[in-house]
C-alpha positions as CSV (number, residue, x, y, z in Angstrom):
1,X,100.2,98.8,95.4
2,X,97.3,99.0,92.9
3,X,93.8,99.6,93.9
4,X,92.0,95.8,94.6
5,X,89.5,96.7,97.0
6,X,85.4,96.5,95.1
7,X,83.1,98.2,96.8
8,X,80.5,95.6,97.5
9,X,77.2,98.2,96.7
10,X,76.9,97.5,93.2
11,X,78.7,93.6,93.7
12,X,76.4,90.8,93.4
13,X,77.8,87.1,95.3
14,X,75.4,85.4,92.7
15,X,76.8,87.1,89.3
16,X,80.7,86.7,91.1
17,X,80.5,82.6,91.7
18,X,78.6,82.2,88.2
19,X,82.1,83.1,86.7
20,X,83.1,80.0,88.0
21,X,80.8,77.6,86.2
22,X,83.8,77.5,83.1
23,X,85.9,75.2,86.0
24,X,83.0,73.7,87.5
25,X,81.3,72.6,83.8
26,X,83.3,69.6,83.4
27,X,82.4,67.9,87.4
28,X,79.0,69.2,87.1
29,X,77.6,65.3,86.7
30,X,79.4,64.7,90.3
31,X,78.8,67.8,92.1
32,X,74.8,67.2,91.1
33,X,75.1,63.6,92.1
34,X,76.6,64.8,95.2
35,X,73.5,67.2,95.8
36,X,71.1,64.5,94.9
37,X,72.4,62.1,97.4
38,X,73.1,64.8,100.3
39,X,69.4,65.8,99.7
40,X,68.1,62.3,99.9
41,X,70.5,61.9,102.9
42,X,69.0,65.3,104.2
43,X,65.3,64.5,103.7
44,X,66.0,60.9,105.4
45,X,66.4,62.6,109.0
46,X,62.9,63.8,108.1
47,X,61.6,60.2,108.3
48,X,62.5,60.2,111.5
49,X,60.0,62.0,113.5
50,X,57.2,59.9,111.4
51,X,58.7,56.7,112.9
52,X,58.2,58.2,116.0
53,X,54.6,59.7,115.9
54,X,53.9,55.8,114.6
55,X,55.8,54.4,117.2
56,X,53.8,56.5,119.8
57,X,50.2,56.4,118.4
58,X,50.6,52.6,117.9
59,X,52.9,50.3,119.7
60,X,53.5,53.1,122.8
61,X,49.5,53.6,123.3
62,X,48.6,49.6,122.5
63,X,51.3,49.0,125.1
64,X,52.7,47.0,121.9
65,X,57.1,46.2,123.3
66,X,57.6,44.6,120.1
67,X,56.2,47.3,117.8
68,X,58.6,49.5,119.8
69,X,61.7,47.2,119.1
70,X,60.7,47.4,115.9
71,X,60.7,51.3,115.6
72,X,63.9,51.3,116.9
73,X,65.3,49.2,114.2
74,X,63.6,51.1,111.7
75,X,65.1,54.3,113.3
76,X,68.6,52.4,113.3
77,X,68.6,51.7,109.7
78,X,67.8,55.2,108.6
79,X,70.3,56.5,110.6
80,X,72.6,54.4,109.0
81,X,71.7,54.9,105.4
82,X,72.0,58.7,106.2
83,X,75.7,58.0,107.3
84,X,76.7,56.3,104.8
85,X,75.1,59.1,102.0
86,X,76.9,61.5,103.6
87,X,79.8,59.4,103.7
88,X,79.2,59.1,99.7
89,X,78.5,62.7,98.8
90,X,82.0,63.5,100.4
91,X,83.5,60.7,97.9
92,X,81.6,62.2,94.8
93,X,83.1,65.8,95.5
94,X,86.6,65.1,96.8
95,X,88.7,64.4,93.0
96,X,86.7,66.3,90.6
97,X,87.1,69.6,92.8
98,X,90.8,69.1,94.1
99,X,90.9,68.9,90.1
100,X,89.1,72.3,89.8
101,X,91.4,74.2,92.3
102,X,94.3,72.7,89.8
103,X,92.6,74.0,87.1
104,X,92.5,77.6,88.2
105,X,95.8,77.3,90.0
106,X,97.4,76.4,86.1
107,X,95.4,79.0,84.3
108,X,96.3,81.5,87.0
109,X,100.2,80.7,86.5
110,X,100.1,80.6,82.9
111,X,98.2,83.8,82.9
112,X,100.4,85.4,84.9
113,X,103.2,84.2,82.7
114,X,101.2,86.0,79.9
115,X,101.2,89.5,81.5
116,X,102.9,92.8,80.6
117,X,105.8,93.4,82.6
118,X,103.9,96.5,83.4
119,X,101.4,94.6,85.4
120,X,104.4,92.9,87.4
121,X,106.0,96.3,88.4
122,X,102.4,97.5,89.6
123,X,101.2,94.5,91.9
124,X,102.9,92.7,94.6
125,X,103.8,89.7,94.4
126,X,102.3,88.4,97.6
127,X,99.2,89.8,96.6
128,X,99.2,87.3,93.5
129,X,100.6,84.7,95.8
130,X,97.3,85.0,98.0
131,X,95.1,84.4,94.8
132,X,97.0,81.8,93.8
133,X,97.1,79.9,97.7
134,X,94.1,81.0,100.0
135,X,91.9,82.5,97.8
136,X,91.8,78.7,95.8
137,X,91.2,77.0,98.6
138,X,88.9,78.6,99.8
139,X,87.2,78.1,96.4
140,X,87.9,74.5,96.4
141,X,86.1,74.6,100.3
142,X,83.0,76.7,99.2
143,X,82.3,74.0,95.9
144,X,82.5,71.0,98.4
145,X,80.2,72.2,101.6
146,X,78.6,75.8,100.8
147,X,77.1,75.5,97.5
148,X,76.0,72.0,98.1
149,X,74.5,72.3,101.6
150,X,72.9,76.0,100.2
151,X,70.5,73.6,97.5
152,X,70.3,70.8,100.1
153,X,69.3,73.0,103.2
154,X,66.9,75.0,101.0
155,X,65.1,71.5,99.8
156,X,64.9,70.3,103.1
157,X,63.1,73.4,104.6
158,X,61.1,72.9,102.1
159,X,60.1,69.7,102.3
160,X,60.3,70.0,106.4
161,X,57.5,72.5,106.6
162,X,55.4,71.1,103.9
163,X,55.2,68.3,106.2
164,X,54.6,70.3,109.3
165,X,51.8,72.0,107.7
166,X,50.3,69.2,106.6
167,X,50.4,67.5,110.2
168,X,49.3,70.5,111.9
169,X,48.6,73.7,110.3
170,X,48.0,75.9,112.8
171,X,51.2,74.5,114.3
172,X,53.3,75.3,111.0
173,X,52.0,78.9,110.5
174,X,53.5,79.8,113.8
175,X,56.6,78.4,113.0
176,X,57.0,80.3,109.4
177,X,56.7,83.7,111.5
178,X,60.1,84.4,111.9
179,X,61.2,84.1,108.0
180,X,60.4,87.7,107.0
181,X,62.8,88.9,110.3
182,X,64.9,86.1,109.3
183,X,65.1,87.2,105.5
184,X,65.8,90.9,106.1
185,X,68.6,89.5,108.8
186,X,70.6,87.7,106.5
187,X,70.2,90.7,103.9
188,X,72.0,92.9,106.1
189,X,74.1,90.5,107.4
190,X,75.3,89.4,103.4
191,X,76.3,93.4,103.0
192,X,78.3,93.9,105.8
193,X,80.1,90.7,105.8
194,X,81.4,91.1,102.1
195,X,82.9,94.7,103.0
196,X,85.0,93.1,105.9
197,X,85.9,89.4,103.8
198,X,87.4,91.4,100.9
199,X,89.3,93.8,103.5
200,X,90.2,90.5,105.2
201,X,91.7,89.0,101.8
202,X,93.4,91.7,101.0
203,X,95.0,92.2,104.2
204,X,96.2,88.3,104.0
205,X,98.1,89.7,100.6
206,X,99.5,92.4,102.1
207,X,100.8,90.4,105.2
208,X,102.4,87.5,102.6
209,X,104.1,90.5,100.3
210,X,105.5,91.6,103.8
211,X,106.6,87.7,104.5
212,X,108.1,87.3,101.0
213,X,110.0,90.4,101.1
214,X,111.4,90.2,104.6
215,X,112.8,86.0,103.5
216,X,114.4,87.6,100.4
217,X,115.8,90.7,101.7
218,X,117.0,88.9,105.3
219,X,120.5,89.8,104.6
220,X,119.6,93.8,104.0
221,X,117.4,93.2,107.5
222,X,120.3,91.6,109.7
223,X,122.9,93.7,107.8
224,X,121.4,96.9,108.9
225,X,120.1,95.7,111.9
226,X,116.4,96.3,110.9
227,X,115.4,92.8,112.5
228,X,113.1,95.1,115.1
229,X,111.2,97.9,112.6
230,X,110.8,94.5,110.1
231,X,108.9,92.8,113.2
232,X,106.9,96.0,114.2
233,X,105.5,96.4,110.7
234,X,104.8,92.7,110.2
235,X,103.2,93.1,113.9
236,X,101.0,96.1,112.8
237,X,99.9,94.4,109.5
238,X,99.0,91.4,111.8
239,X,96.8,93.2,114.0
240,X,95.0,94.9,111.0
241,X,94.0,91.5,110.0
242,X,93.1,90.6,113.5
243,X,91.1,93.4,114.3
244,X,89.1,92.5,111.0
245,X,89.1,88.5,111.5
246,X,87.0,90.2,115.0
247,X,84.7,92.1,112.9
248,X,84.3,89.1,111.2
249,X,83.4,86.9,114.1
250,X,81.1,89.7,115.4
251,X,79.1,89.6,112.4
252,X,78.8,86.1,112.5
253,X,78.1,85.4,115.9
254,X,75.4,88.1,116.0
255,X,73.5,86.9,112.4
256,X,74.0,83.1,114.5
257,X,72.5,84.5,117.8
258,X,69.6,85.9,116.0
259,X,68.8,83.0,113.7
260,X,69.2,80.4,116.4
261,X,67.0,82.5,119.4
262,X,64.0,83.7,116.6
263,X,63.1,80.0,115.3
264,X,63.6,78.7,119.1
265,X,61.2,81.0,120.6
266,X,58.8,79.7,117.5
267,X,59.1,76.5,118.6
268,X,58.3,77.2,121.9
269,X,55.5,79.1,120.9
270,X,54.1,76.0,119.0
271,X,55.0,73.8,121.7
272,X,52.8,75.6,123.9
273,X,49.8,75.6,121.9
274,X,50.3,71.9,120.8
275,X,49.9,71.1,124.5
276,X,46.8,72.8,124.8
277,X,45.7,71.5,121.5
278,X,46.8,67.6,122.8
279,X,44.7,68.9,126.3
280,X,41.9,69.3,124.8
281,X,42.0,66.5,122.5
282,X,42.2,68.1,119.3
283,X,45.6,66.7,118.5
284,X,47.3,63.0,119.3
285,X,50.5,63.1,121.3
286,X,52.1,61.4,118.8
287,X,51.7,63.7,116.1
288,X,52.9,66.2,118.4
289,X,56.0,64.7,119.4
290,X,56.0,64.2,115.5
291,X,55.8,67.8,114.9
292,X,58.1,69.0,117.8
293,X,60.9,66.3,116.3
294,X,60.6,67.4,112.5
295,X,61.0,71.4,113.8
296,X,64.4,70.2,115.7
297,X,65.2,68.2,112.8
298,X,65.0,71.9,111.0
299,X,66.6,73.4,113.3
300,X,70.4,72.7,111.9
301,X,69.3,73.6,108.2
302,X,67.8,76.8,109.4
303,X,70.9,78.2,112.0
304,X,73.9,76.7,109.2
305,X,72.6,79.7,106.7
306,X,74.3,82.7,108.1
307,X,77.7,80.4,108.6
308,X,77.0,79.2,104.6
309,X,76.0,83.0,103.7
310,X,79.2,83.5,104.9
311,X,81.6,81.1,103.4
312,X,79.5,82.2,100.1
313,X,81.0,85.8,101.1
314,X,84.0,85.1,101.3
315,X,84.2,82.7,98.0
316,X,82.5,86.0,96.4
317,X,85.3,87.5,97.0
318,X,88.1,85.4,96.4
319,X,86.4,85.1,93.2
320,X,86.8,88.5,92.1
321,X,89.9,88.7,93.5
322,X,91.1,85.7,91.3
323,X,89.0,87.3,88.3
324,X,90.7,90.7,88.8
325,X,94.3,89.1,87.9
326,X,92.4,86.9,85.1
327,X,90.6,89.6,83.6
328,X,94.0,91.8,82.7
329,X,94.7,91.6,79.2
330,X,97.8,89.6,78.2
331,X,100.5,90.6,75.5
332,X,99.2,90.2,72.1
333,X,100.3,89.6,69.5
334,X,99.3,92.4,66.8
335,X,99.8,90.5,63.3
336,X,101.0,87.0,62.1
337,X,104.7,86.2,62.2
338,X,106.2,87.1,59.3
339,X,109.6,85.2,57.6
340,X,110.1,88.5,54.9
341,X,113.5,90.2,55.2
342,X,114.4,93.4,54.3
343,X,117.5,94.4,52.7
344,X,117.7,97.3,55.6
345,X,119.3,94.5,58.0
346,X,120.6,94.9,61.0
347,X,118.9,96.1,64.7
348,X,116.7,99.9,63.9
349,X,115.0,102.1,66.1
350,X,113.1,105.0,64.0
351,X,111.6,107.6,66.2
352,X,111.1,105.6,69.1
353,X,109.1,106.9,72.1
354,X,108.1,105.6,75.6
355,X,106.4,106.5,78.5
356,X,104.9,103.8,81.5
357,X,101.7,102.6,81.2
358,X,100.5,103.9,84.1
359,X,102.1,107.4,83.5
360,X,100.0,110.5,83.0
361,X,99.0,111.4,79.4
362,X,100.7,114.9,79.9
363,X,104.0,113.5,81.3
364,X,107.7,113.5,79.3
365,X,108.3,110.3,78.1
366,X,111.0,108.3,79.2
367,X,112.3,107.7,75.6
368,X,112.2,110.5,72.7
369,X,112.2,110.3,69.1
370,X,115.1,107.4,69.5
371,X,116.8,107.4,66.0
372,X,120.0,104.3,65.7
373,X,121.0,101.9,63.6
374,X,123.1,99.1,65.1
375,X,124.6,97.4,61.3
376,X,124.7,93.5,61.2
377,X,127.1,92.0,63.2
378,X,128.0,95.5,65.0
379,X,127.9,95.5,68.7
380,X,126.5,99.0,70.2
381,X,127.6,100.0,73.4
382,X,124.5,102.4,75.3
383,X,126.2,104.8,77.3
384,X,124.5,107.4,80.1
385,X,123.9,109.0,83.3
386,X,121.7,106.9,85.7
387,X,118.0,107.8,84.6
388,X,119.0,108.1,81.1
389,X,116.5,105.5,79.8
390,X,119.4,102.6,78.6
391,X,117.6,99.8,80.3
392,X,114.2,100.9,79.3
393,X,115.5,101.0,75.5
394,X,117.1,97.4,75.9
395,X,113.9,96.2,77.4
396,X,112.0,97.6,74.0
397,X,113.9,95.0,72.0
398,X,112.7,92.0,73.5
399,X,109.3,93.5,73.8
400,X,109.0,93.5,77.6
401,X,107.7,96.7,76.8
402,X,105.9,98.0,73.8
403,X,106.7,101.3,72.3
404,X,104.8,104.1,72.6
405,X,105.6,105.9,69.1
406,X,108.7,104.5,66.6
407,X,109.0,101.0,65.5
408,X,112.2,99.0,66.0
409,X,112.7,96.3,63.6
410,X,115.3,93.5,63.1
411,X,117.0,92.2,60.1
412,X,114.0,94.9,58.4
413,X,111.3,92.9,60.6
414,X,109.1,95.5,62.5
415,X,108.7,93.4,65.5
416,X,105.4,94.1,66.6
417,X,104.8,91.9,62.9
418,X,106.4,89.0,65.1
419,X,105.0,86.8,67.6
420,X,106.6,86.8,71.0
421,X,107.6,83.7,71.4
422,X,109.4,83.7,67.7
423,X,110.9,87.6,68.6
424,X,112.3,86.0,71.9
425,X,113.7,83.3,70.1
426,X,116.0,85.9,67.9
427,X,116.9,87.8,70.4
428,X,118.6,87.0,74.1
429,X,119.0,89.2,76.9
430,X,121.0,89.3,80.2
431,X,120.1,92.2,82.5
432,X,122.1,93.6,85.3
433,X,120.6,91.8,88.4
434,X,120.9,88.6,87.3
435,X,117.7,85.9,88.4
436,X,118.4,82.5,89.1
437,X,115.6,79.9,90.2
438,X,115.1,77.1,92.2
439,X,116.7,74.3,89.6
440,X,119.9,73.1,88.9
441,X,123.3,75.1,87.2
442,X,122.5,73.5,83.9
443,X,118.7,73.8,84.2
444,X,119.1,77.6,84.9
445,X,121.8,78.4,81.7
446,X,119.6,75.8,79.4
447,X,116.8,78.4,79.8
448,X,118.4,80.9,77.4
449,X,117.9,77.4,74.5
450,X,115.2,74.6,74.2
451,X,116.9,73.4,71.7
452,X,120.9,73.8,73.4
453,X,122.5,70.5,74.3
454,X,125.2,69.5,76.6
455,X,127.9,71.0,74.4
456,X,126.2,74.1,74.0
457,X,126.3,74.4,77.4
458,X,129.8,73.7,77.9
459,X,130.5,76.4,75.8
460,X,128.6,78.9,77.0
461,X,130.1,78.3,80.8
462,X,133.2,78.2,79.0
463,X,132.8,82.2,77.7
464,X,131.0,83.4,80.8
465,X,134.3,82.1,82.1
466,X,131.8,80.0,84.5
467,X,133.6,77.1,85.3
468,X,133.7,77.4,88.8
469,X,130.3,75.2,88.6
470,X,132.5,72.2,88.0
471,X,133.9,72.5,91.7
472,X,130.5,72.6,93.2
473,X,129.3,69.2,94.8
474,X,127.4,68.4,91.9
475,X,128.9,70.0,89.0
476,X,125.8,71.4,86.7
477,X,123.3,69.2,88.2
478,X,124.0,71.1,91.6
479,X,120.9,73.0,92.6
480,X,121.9,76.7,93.1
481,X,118.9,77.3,95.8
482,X,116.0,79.9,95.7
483,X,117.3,83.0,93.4
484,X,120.8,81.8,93.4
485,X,121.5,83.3,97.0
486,X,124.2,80.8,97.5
487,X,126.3,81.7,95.2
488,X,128.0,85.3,94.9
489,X,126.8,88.4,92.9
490,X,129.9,87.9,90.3
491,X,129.1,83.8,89.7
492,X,125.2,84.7,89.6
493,X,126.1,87.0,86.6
494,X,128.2,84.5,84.8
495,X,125.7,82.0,84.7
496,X,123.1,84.6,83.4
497,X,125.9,85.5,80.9
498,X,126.0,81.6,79.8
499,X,122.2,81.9,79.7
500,X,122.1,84.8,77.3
501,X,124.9,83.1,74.9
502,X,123.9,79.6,74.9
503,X,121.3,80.1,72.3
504,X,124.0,81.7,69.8
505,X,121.5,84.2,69.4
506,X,121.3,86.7,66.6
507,X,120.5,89.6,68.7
508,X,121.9,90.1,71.8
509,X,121.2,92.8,74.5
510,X,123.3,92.9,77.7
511,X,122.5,95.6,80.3
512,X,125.5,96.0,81.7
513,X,126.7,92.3,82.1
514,X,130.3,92.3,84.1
515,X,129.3,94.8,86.5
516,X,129.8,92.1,89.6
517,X,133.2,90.4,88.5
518,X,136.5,91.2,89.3
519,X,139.4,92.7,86.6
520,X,140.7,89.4,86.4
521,X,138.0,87.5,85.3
522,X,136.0,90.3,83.6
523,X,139.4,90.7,81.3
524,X,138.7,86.8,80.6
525,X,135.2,87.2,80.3
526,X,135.8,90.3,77.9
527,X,138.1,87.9,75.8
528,X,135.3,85.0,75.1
529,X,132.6,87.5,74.8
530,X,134.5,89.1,71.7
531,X,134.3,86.0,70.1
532,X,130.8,85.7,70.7
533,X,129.9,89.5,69.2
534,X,131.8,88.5,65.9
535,X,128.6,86.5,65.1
536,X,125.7,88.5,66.7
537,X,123.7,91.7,66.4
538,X,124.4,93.4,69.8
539,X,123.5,96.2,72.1
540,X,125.6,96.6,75.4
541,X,124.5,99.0,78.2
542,X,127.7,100.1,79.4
543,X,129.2,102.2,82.9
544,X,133.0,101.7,82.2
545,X,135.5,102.1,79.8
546,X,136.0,98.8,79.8
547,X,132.9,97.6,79.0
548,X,132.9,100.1,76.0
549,X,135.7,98.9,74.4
550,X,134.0,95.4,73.4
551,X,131.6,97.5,70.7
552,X,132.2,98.8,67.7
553,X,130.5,102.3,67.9
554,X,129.1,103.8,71.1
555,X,125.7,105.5,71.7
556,X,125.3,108.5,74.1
557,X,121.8,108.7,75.9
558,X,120.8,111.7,77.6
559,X,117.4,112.5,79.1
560,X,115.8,110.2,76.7
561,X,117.4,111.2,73.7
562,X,120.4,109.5,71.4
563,X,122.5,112.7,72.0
564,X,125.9,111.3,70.2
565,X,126.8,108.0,68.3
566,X,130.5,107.3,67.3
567,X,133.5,105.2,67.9
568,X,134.8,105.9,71.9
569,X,138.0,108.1,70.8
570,X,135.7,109.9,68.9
571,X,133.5,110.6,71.4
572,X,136.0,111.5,74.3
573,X,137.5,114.0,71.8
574,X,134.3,115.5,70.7
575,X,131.4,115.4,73.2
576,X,132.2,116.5,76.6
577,X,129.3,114.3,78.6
578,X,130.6,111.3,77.6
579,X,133.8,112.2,78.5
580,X,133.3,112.6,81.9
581,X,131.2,109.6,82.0
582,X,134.1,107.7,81.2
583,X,136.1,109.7,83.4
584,X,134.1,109.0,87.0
585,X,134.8,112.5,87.7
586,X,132.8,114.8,90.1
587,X,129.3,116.8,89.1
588,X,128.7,116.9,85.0
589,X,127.8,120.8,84.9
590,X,131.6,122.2,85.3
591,X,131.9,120.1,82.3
592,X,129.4,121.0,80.2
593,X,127.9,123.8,78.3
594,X,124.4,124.4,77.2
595,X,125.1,122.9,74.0
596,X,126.7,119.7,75.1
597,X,130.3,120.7,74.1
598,X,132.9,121.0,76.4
599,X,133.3,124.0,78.3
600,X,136.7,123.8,80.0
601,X,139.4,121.1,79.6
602,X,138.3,117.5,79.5
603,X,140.1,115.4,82.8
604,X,142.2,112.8,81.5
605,X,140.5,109.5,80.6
606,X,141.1,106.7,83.1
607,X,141.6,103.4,81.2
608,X,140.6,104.4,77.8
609,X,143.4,102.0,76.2
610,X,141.9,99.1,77.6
């Protein structure tokens, strides 16, 4: 799993939810209309506690029933004007940021889309599933309550203790006592809380990998029996969280306790000296019910900041964790697509090398000065012993991975000269694990074409010998379920055969593409798929005879290295590796000498005639 955790010393919340204004640019004139009419709404509740010191200096001390009827109704309609802004600033923010959270959701996908296959291998999936799910909405949450009620709490504070000062003085200083304590609080508080929310987050992505994994792999789990170790890991990942979620809630609850009980006991203290200040008649009663009723009025603005300190926390934090997957750099591109042919045609590898991203500077490459030429309309077959490197080669085609050293070009194309999207239109792959998605027969073979039609598809079922999807209950239109699980291992690698063909591509690689069917139909499949080689530029990972004996030269790979290329008799009579890959004999060593050549009779080829 790669490292996601930031330490939170150096972090800023601030500079991590600025990164947002991109996505937030285009609402801005309803999110600040939102602000303006919560604040308005806000400051109304303020006007309150003057209706009340007028109501009690006049119509309460003149003994005045119809001044106080009319207080009330005056207290009625503000009430109901401050509903009904709230009601509107919900209005204002609801579309534009459900639109926002789309926004990101999108760029996150096609980002992702946009990756190295290097950065798939390293991260989990449910890690990016998190980002893309709970992290979002908690995003979408913090731009409809937190930020706005952050500017609208602040304003009314404000505004609440300007007016306090200016009806009592004395009164106010006593209650801005606590805001140094309160201040350093919520400092501490804000530094604690982000180390827990990120460990939080991150624990929710480990947990969904977990989830993911277990859905996919539930035949391996009830297969082996493994239903009980799956549940005990999934248990202790689920108390990890828990514990956390706790540390969480402590934090919170104690930064609540101490802002609610410090302004409280201010309050009292200034309720006590406004008595003694109404005593002795140096104050009216109604100004200090006035004063009393605008403090309580602060009293919600003042206790919501450590709950909107910590929504802000944790919308830090999904933040970076959102930027952290944005931030990697896609594939690019390195020059302008280029329509120049050389007369060197064909598919060429000159000194190719490879080693993982993420592999030390110092290690052996995977790949070594790789030196082939597969000749225009040749089909190659890649032979070796598992851990050779075949399926990394294939994968350097296509450019799911980038060489190292060495250029490969097509048809005298280097294709690092090539856009992506034109080099993937040359050349079609089909890999041994075949992937199906959630779509239709036909939607899943049509992938390998945008342009392929109905016919094309035909065809291509037709050569994958994949006409068992006419017999399903919906012919190609039936949906073959998440990752083709309801169909078997053998039909799962037909249709990714009809995927790779249906294109009529000009370069085909095939890592090892009959490995699930039976004789009988990989004899028939062998048949069609000879018609299709006549016409394409081909490189075929191979395990058995059979397999070899659809290309026209063979390619021996071992530890990294092209170690032989010739025609398969040729091989089995000269170089003593291959021949016992082809024979399925026991351990290679009795086999072989140090220099590759045989060292002892050769076993007898099984199925080399084929």
């Amino acid at each position: 799993m790669p490292e996601t955790h930031v330490e939170p010393k150096d972090r800023s919340a601030a500079r991590s939810l600025l990164r947002l204004w991109p996505y937030v640019k285009p609402v801005r004139i309803r999110l600040s209309a939102a602000s303006a009419v919560a604040i308005v709404a806000s400051c109304l509740s303020l006007v309150i506690p003057l209706v009340l010191k007028w109501i009690v200096d006049g119509p309460v001390a003149h003994r005045d029933p119809g001044g106080v009827w009319l207080g009330a109704l005056y207290l009625l309609v503000l009430g109901i004007a401050e509903a009904l802004l709230f009601g509107l600033r919900r209005w204002l923010v609801a579309r534009p940021l459900a639109g926002v959270e789309a926004s990101m959701r999108a760029d996150l996908y096609r980002h992702l889309q946009r990756l190295p296959v290097a950065f798939h291998d390293r991260w989990p999936s449910g890690q990016l599933l998190s980002r893309g799910t709970t992290d979002l909405m908690l995003l979408r949450m913090f731009l409809a309550f937190p930020l706005t009620f952050l500017l609208v709490n602040a304003t009314t504070i404000l505004v609440g203790f300007i007016i306090l000062l200016v009806q009592q003085w004395t009164l106010g200083l006593v209650l801005l006592v606590p805001v140094v304590p309160l201040v350093i609080l919520c400092s501490v508080f804000e530094t604690k809380f982000a180390v827990v929310a990120r460990q939080a987050q991150d624990q929710v992505g480990d947990l969904t990998t977990v989830v993911e994994e277990s859905v996919l792999g539930i035949r391996i789990i009830k297969g082996f029996g493994r239903n009980r170790s799956q549940a005990l890991a999934f248990r202790g990942l689920s108390q990890r969280l828990r514990g956390t979620e706790l540390d969480k809630a402590r934090l919170l609850a104690g930064i609540w306790a101490f802002i609610t009980t410090i302004p409280e006991l201010a309050i009292g203290a200034a309720l006590v000296l406004g008595t003694i200040q109404v005593a002795d008649g140096d104050l009216s009663a109604g100004t200090l019910v006035a004063f009393l009723s605008t403090a309580l009025a602060l009293r919600w603005p003042v206790e919501s900041i450590g709950f909107l300190l910590a929504m802000s926390q944790e919308s830090a934090t999904a933040t970076e964790r959102f930027f952290e997957v944005m931030d990697v750099e896609e594939e690019r591109d390195t020059a302008e697509a280029s329509s120049q042919q050389h007369t060197d045609g064909g598919m060429v590898f000159e000194g190719v090398e490879f080693r993982y991203p993420d592999a030390q500077p110092d290690s052996v490459p995977v790949l070594t000065r790789i030196d082939l030429r597969i000749r225009p309309g040749e089909t190659m077959a890649l032979v070796g012993a598992t851990g050779s490197g075949k399926t990394t080669l294939t994968a350097l085609v296509p450019r799911l991975h980038d060489a190292t050293a060495g250029r490969i070009t097509l048809d005298g194309t280097d294709i690092t000269t090539l856009r992506r999207e034109q080099l993937r239109e040359l050349v079609s792959v089909a890999f041994e694990e075949p992937t199906l998605f959630s779509a239709s027969v036909g939607e899943n073979v049509l992938m390998g074409a945008d342009d392929a039609g109905e016919d094309e598809l035909r065809r291509a079922l037709s050569i994958a010998q994949a006409d068992f999807v006419y017999d399903l209950p919906e012919g190609i239109h039936t949906q073959v379920g998440e990752q083709g699980l309801s169909l078997s291992g053998g039909q799962r690698q037909r249709l990714a055969l009809a995927r790779a063909v249906v294109g009529q591509p000009r370069f085909l690689v095939l890592d090892d593409p009959l490995s699930a069917l039976d004789v009988h139909t990989e004899a028939l499949v062998e048949a069609a798929l000879r018609r299709v080689l006549e016409s394409t530029t081909a490189v075929v990972v191979a395990h058995r005879p059979s397999t070899v004996m659809l290309a026209d030269r063979v390619a021996l790979l071992s530890e990294g290295r092209i170690s032989a290329v010739g025609t398969h008799q040729e091989l089995l009579r000269s170089n003593a590796e291959y021949a016992w890959l082809m024979s399925g004999a026991g351990d290679a060593p009795e086999f072989l000498s140090t220099d590759g050549m045989p060292a002892m009779d050769v076993p007898a080829e099984k199925d080399s005639t084929r």
